[in-house]
Structure formats: structure tokens, C-alpha cells
N, C-alpha and C positions, 0 to 999 in steps of 0.2 A: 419618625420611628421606623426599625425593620421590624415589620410582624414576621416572626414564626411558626407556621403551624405546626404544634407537636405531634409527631409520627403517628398514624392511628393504629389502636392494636389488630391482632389477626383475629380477621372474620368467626374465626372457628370460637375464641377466646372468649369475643364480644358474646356471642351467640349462649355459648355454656352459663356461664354468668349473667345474661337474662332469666334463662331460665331457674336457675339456684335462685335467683333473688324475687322472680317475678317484676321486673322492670323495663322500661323502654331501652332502646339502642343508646339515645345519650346519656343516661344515668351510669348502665356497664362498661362506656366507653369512658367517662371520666374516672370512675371507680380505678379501672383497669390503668391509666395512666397515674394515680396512684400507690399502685401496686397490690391493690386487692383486687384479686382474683379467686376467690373465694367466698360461700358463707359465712364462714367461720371469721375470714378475715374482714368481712363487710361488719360483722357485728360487733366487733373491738372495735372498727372504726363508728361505727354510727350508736355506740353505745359504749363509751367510753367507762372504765371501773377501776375499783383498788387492786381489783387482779390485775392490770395492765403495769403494776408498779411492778421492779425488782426487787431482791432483797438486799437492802442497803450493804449489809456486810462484803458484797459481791464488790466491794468500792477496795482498794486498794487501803491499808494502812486503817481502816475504818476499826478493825479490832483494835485500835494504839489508840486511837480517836477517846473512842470510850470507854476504856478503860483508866485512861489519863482523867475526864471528866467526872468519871465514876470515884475517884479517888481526890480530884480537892472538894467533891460532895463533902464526903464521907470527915473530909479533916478541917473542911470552913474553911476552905482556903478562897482569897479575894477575886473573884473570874473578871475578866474585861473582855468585853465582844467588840469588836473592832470592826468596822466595814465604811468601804469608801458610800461617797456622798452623793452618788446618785439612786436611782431607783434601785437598781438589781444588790446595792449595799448598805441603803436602810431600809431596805425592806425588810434584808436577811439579817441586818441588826434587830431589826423589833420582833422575829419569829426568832432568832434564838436567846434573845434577852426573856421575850413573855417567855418560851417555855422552861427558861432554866430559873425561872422565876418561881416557877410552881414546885422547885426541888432544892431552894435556898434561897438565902436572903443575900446573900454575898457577893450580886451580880450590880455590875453597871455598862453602861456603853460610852463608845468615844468612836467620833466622826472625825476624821483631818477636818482640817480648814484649806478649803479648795485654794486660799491664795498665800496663805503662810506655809502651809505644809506639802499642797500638791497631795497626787494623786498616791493612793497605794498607805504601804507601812511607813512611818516615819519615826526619826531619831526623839521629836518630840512626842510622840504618843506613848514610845518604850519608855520615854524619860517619867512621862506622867504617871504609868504604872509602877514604876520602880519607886516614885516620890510617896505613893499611895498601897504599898503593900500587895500590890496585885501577881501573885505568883503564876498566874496562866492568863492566856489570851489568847480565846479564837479570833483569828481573822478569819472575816469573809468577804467574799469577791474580790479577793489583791491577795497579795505575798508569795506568789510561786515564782519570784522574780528576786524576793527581796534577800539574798544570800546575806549581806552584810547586816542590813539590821537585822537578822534572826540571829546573826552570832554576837553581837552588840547584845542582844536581850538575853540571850546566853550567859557572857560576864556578868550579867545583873541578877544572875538567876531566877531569870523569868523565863516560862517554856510556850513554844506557841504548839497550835493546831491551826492547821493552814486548809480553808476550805475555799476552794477557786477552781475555775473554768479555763481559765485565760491558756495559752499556750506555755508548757513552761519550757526553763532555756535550758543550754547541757549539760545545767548544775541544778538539782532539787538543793531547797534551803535545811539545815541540819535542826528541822522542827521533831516533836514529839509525836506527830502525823502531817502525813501532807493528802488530804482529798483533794485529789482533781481529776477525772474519768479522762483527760486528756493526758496523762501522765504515759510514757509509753509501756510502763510494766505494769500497768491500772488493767484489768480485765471483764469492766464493769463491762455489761451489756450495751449502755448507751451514753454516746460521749457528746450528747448537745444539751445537760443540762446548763441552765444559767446561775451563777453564786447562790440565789437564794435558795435555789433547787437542792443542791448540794449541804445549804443548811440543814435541809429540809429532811434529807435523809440521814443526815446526822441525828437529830433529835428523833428520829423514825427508831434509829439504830438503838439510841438511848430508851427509850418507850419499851422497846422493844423487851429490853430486860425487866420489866417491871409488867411481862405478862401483856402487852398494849400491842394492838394493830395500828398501821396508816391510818384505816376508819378510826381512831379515837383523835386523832390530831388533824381533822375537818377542818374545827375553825382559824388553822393556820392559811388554809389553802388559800385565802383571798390574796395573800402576801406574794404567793407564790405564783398565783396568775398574773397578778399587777410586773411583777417581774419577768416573767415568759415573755408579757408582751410588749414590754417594755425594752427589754433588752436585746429583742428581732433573733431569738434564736430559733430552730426549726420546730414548728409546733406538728410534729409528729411523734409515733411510738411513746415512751415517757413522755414527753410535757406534751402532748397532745388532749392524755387521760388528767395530768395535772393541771391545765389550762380549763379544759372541761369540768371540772369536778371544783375547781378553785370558782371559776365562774356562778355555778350554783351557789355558793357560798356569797359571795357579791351579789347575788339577786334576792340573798332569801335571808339569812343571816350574816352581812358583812359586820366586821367591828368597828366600834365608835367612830375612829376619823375616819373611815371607808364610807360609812353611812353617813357622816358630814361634809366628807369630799360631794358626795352623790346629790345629797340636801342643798348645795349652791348651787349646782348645776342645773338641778331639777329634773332629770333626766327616768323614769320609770324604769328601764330596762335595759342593761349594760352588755354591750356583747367586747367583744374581744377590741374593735376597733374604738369601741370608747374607752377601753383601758384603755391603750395608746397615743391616744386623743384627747383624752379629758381628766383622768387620774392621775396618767404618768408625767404631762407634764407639772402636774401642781407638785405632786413632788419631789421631781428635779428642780424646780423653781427654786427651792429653801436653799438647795446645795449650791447654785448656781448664783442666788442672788444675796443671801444671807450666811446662812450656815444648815449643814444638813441636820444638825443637832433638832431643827425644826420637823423637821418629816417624820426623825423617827418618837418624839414625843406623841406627834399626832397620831403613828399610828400603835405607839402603846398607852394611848391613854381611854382608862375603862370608864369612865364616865363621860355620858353624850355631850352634853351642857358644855363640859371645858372642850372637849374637841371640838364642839361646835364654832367656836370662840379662834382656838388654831385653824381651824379649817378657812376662815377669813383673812388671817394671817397668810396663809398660802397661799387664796387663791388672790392678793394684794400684790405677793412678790412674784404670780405667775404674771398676772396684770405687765408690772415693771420690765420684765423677763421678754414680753412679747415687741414693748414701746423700745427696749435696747438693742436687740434681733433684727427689729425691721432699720433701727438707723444705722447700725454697723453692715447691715446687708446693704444699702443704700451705697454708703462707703468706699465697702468693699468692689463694689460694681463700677461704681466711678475709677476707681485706684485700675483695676485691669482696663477697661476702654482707654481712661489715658495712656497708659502704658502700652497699648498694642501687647498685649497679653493672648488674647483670642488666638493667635497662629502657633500657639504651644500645647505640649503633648499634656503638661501638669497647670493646674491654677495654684500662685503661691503667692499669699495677699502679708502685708504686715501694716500694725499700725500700733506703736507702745500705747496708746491710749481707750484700744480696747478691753470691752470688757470680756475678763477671763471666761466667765460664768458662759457664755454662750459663745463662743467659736463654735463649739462646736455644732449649733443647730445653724451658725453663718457660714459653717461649710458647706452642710447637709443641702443650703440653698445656693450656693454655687456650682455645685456638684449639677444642681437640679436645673441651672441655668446655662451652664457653658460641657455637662457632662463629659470633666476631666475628672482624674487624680485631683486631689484637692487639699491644699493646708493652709490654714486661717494663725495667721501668729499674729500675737503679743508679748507684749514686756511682762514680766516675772519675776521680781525680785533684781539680780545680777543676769539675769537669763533670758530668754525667747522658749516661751511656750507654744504650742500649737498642736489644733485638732487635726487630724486627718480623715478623711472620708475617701470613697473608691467610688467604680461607676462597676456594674455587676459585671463579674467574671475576671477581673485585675483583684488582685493580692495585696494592696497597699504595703500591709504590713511588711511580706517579704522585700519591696521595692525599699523601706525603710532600712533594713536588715544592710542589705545593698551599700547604704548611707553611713552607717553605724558611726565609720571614720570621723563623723561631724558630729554626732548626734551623743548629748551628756547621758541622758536613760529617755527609754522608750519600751513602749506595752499595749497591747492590746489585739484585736480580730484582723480578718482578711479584708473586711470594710470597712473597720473604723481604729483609727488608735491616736496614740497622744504621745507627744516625745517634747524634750526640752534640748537647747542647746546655748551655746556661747555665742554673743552679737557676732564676736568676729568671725565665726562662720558659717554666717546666714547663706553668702552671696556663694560660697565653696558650696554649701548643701544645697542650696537653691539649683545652683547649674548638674550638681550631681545627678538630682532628685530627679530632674527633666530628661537628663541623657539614662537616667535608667530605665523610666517609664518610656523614652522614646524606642528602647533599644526593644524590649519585652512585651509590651504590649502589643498586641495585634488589633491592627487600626478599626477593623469594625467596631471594636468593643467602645469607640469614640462617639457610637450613633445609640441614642435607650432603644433595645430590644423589648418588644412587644411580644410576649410566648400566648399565642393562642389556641386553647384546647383545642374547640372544634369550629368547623362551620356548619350552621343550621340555617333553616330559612324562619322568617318569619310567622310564621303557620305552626311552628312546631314550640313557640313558646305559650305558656298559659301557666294557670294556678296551681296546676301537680306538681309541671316543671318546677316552680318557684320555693313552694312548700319543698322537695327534697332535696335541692340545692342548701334551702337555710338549716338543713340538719348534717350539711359538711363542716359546717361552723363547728368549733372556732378557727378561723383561719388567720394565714399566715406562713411566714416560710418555708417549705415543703407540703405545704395546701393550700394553695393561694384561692381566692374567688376564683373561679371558672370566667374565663374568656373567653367570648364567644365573636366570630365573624358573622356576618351576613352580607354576601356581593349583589350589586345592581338590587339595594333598597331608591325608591325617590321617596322628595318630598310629597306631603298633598297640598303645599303650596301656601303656609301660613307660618312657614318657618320664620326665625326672628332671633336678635340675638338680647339677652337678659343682663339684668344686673348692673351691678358699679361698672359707671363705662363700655357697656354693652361686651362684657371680660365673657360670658355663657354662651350657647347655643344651643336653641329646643324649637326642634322640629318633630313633625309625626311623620311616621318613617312607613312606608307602604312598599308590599312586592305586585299586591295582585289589591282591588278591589275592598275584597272581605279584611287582611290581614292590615292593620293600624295601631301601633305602638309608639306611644309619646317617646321621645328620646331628651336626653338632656346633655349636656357637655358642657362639662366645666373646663374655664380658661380655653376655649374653643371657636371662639364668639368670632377672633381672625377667620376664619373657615366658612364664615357665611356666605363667600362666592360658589364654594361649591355644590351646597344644595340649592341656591340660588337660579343655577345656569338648566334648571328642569332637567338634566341628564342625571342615568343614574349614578350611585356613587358606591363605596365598600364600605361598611362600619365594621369598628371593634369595639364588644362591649361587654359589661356587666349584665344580669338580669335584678333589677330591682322593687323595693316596692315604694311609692310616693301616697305619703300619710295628709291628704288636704280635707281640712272642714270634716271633719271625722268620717271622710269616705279614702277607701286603699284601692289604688291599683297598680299596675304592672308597669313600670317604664324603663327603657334601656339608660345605664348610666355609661356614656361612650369615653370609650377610653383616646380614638382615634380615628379620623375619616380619611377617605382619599379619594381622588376622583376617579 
């Protein structure tokens, strides 16, 4: 890895902001990187609320939104809520199905089938609604792309509302609203919400006219956390407060399958990293291995007892989902060594006999393994599907954009997206794809960067430090864990490496005498020669707490060592 040390701020800055706050130097120094510099601005952040929300209206087209919604109320017209089949689109399927639920009877939902229909709006779903009377249809999380099927559902006389994040292209679709804070004539305050987000302020908007605050639509928030952190967008400003506040809601009152998800796992106390980790993928697993039709049952089903029931069901096809992941990663690792693959700027694996459902978490571990540009394809019907994944600071997307000449439809972020094309021009897109990525990338970005807040010595960690660290949470993109250095730690000589295959490394890490902190390292256990040789060495790490035999203490989680 390059570690980075991020710039520290000015003496004078650190200094003002101790005392505003009454804090140590590293507390004003992390604050200060970022971007509170202030009281005022410390306490939105370590104190997150519904004043930190905007006023939804502030969303482009948002008055078209609901006024349209407000109107097949009013006349029983058939609504369909539409949202793709991962987390960020049944999530925002089950928060605006429940809520539009409480103001008609006339609602249902519909998921694509991730391997009949692919991703996004499709000509089948219009069709369904059309077969079914359904005069309107929000989408959410997809359709700011979908020009042709919204004028398709046009001729049918079906009208959409388009509520999505994604990038749209130089054509908005001729919908009855289109929400998307990324829209370039959108002049929302903040442009990183995730689809469910976007739900979320829609029905905010709707409430709204009936006299209602955000505070009355709490018990959505869980929905809306499980997809902040699921779908890695920046958990700052808006979804910071609504990661935060959603989170409470998952600790204290989650709904039915939230607290059945929780119930298998067993787990007491949810922070943002086990959404991530432990909710989101159970239900991606339904979309992935089943049908997403699964997830969003579970999570609008108000009685415990049957979610409890689905909740087993999911975490069966997460089970399936993990045994399919690890053998197509297997696969795929064999496919590039054979190939002499490794002396290329992009990783580009195929095999028709993969499973759709997960490229893309077999990208995510390629990515993590040869840190390239990265596309995992399969067979598809007539076609070649495939995930794409980046390595931080590359665009994939636009490298894609690049490609277009090859590629049938393609969508999604600057790290991950999904495109389809025609066999016969796999080996043209393949060589394109390489010579774009060799041509624009800038070759450091080939090696994982390590961004390291500060350096501290070991002296300067303990239980204060720890305790206000854990009230930066939740973290995540635009507040990451704190990283911390320490140069010329050794061991005190009992170091050793842990685990399956001796994969860990956990030694106790000493500067002087007095100062002694367990450290632990995962997939680090290689590295045992370097505290081995008694010279000192450099760590990057976390500050953590390790929970044994019901006693807590403080241990570094390392991120990286060197000699």
C-alpha cells in the first residue's frame, strides 16, 4: 500500500477549535479534516437531527411528483412501485409501497427478475401494468436512462415518476416528474442521496401536505439507513443525519423483517458496519439468488412470526450466495493466471456459466486482489452481461462511456456499474476497454492508497480517545474510521500469527516501557518476519475495542505494517 498522510490543518485553526470545543489536539485535528471548524458545525455533526434534513420541495420537479400522486389518490387509480432488486431498490420499494399504503388500497409492487429482465425499467414490467390496469408508476432507483420504455408506457397510457440518483444521460425521459438531485437543472442542496433517499423525500413531500414533519415518518428511517450503507454513498450532510437517525430506529424500533434479519444473527447492537455486513447482504441475496420479490415481502411484512419465517428464507439464499462467490472467485483467479492476465492495466474474466447474481461481489474480489479496473461477464440470454468495479480515484464509468461503440446499454457510478453487450464484441470491447484504462489512468492509482489522518505515538491512545472517536459513527465515505500511524513501535516479543492457516497477525506493540497495546491484523499473518527481526517497524491502524470473556479493552486493528 502508499500511505498518505493527509495535510494537517493550521496551527492557529487546531488551536481555536480546542478551545470552542474543550478538546485534545487530535480530536480538533480530525474534526478540522473534516470540515468542521466550528461549534456550531461540531454539533450537527456529533449530533445529528431532522433540522439537518432539506425541504424536499427544494428537489427539482418534486411539485409534479406530488401533485400527480395526489391525484390517482384522490380518483383510485392502480399505483405500481417499481424498483430494481438490490438493496437501494427494495428497500425504496417497501418504504414507498408501506407508505402509500396508509393512503390507499390501490398499491402493489414489482421487482425485474434480475435474469429475464436485467437491470432497471423493462418492456415486461410496462407490459404487466398495462395487463393490470395500473395507470401510474414510480420508479425507484432506475429509469433516468430509460427514454424508450417511458415513451413505450406512454402509448399505454401509463405515466411514470422517476425517482433515481444514478447519472442521467443528455436526454431526461418524457416522465410526469423525474427526481434526481444529480439532474443538472435539480438545485437541491445535496446530490449524494441513494434511491431510497430520494423515496424518502418524496413521501416527506407527500406528508407534508397533510400537515406531517420528517419526524412523523421515523419508522421508515431503517429502510433508508440499510440503503445509505449499502449502496457506499457519502455518509455525510443529508445522509449522515439520515444514516444516524435511521440507525436509532434499527436499535430500538426496527420493523418486522429488520428485527428478524437481526434475530438470526443474533447480534445486540447494529452500527453502520453491520448494516453493510450483515443486513445488506441478506437482502441482496433474494435479488441475486432468487428473486428480489423476496426482500421486499420481508421487509413489508407487519407481522413478526411470518418475517421471521422469510427471514430464514434469506438468510438460506445469503448462505447459497457466499458457497457461489467463493467458487466463481476461485474460477475467475485460475482464468487470469492462466492467461497472463496480471501485466494488464484492466481485469476482464468471462465464463457463460456464471452466476449472474454475483459478478458482481466477483468483481469486487478481483478488484481486491490484482487492484485493476475490473469486469466479471457472463452469458445473458442472447448477450454478455457484466459487473464492473474501479480501484479509488479511476471513473470506470466514464472509461465505459469511452467503450459505448461496443456496449448494447450500460449504467451506473464512478466505481461500480453494469453494461451488456453482443458475444461478437467481447474481444473489440475487451482490447478497447484496456487501451482506455491504459491511456487515462495514472499508474499510481494501480497500487491501494492508504489515506492516513494522523500520526500519534502510543501514549497518546486510551479510553477518552476511544469513547469520542465512537461518536464520529456512522461512518463511511466522506468519514471514514480514523487512521492512525505510529513509527518505530516493536514487538515485546510474543508476537504470532492466528487463525485458519496462520491468515492474522497479533502482536503487542510497545514505544517505550509503560505504553502496550494488543494489535491485531487481519490477512497479515505474511508479515510475521517483520516484527519477528526485534527492529522497529511503522503501523497503520484503527483504534478499536476487543469484547473477550466479558471484559473490553483497547486494541489496534492494523490496517498495514512496514519495516
Amino acid at each position: 500500500m502508499r500511505w498518505t498522510l493527509k495535510p494537517k490543518p493550521e496551527a492557529s485553526k487546531v488551536e481555536a477549535l480546542k478551545k470552542a470545543l474543550q478538546v485534545e489536539d487530535i480530536v480538533a485535528t480530525l474534526l478540522l479534516q473534516r470540515g468542521i471548524d466550528s461549534y456550531e458545525a461540531a454539533k450537527t455533526f456529533f449530533r445529528p437531527s431532522f433540522d439537518d434534513l432539506h425541504d424536499p420541495f427544494l428537489m427539482k420537479d418534486m411539485d409534479k411528483a406530488v401533485s400527480r400522486i395526489e391525484k390517482a389518490i384522490a380518483n383510485g387509480e392502480n399505483i405500481l412501485v417499481y424498483g430494481d432488486y438490490d438493496v437501494d431498490g427494495t428497500t425504496a420499494v417497501a418504504l414507498m409501497s408501506s407508505y402509500l399504503k396508509t393512503r390507499t388500497d390501490n398499491i402493489a409492487t414489482y421487482i425485474p427478475d434480475r435474469y429475464e429482465e436485467g437491470y432497471g425499467i423493462s418492456y415486461q414490467g410496462i407490459d404487466f401494468a398495462s395487463d393490470n390496469e395500473f395507470s401510474l408508476i414510480i420508479a425507484l432507483d432506475c429509469g433516468i436512462k430509460a427514454i424508450d420504455k417511458i415513451a413505450y408506457a406512454k402509448e399505454k397510457g401509463i405515466d411514470f415518476i422517476i425517482c433515481d440518483h444514478h447519472r442521467p444521460g443528455d436526454e431526461l425521459p418524457n416522465a410526469e416528474a423525474v427526481l434526481d438531485p444529480k439532474r443538472e437543472d435539480c438545485g437541491y442542496p445535496f446530490k449524494e442521496l441513494c434511491g431510497c433517499g430520494v423515496g424518502f423525500k418524496l413521501i416527506t413531500a407527500l406528508a407534508s401536505k397533510l400537515g406531517q414533519k420528517a419526524e412523523d415518518l421515523v419508522e421508515y428511517l431503517d429502510l433508508v439507513a440499510t440503503a445509505i450503507g449499502a449502496d457506499i454513498v457519502p455518509i455525510v450532510g443529508e445522509n449522515r443525519a439520515l444514516a444516524y437517525l435511521g440507525l436509532q430506529v434499527i436499535n430500538t424500533h426496527p420493523r418486522p423483517g429488520m428485527k428478524a434479519i437481526i434475530a438470526e444473527v443474533k447480534k445486540e447492537e447494529m452500527t453502520i458496519t453491520d448494516v453493510v455486513f450483515i443486513i445488506a447482504p441478506r437482502i441482496n441475496a433474494a435479488g441475486r439468488m432468487k428473486h428480489g420479490n423476496h426482500a421486499v415481502t420481508l421487509l413489508t411484512e407487519t407481522d413478526f412470526n411470518l418475517a421471521a419465517e422469510y427471514a430464514v428464507d434469506i438468510d438460506q439464499f445469503n448462505s447459497d450466495r457466499r458457497e457461489t462467490d467463493k467458487q466463481i472467485t476461485e474460477e475467475a483467479l485460475l482464468q487470469i493466471e492462466n492467461n497472463s492476465e496480471q501485466d494488464r492495466f484492466t481485469t476482464v474474466v468471462y465464463n457463460e456459466n456464471w452466476h449472474k447474481g454475483v459478478i458482481g461481489i466477483v468483481a469486487s474480489r478481483l478488484t481486491e486482489t490484482y487492484y485493476r479496473p475490473t469486469l466479471v461477464f457472463t452469458k445473458s440470454g442472447d448477450q454478455l452481461a457484466a459487473s464492473a468495479r474501479s480501484v479509488k480515484g479511476f471513473d470506470v464509468y466514464n472509461a465505459l462511456e469511452a467503450c459505448s461503440e461496443y456496449i448494447e446499454q450500460f449504467g451506473g457510478h464512478k466505481y461500480a456499474a453494469g453494461l451488456t453487450l453482443l458475444p461478437k464484441n467481447y474481444e473489440a470491447f475487451k482490447a478497447k476497454f484496456e487501451s482506455v484504462v491504459k491511456e487515462t489512468i495514472d499508474p499510481k492509482l494501480l497500487t491501494p492508497e492508504l489515506k492516513v489522518d494522523l500520526e500519534i505515538s502510543l501514549n497518546q491512545i486510551d479510553n477518552k480517545l476511544m469513547r469520542i472517536i465512537r461518536q464520529f459513527a456512522p461512518f463511511g465515505p466522506g468519514n471514514m474510521t480514523p487512521v492512525f500511524m505510529t513509527q518505530g513501535v516493536t514487538d515485546t516479543g510474543w508476537g504470532k500469527c492466528v487463525g485458519e492457516e496462520d491468515k492474522h497477525l497479533r502482536f503487542t506493540a510497545t514505544q517505550s516501557f509503560a505504553d502496550k497495546v494488543v494489535a491485531i491484523g487481519f490477512g497479515l499473518g505474511n508479515e510475521i518476519d517483520i516484527i519477528k527481526k526485534r527492529n522497529p517497524f511503522d503501523i497503520a491502524y484503527t483504534i478499536d475495542e476487543n469484547h473477550w470473556n466479558g471484559t473490553v479493552s483497547l486494541q489496534l486493528k492494523l490496517k498495514d505494517i512496514k519495516p
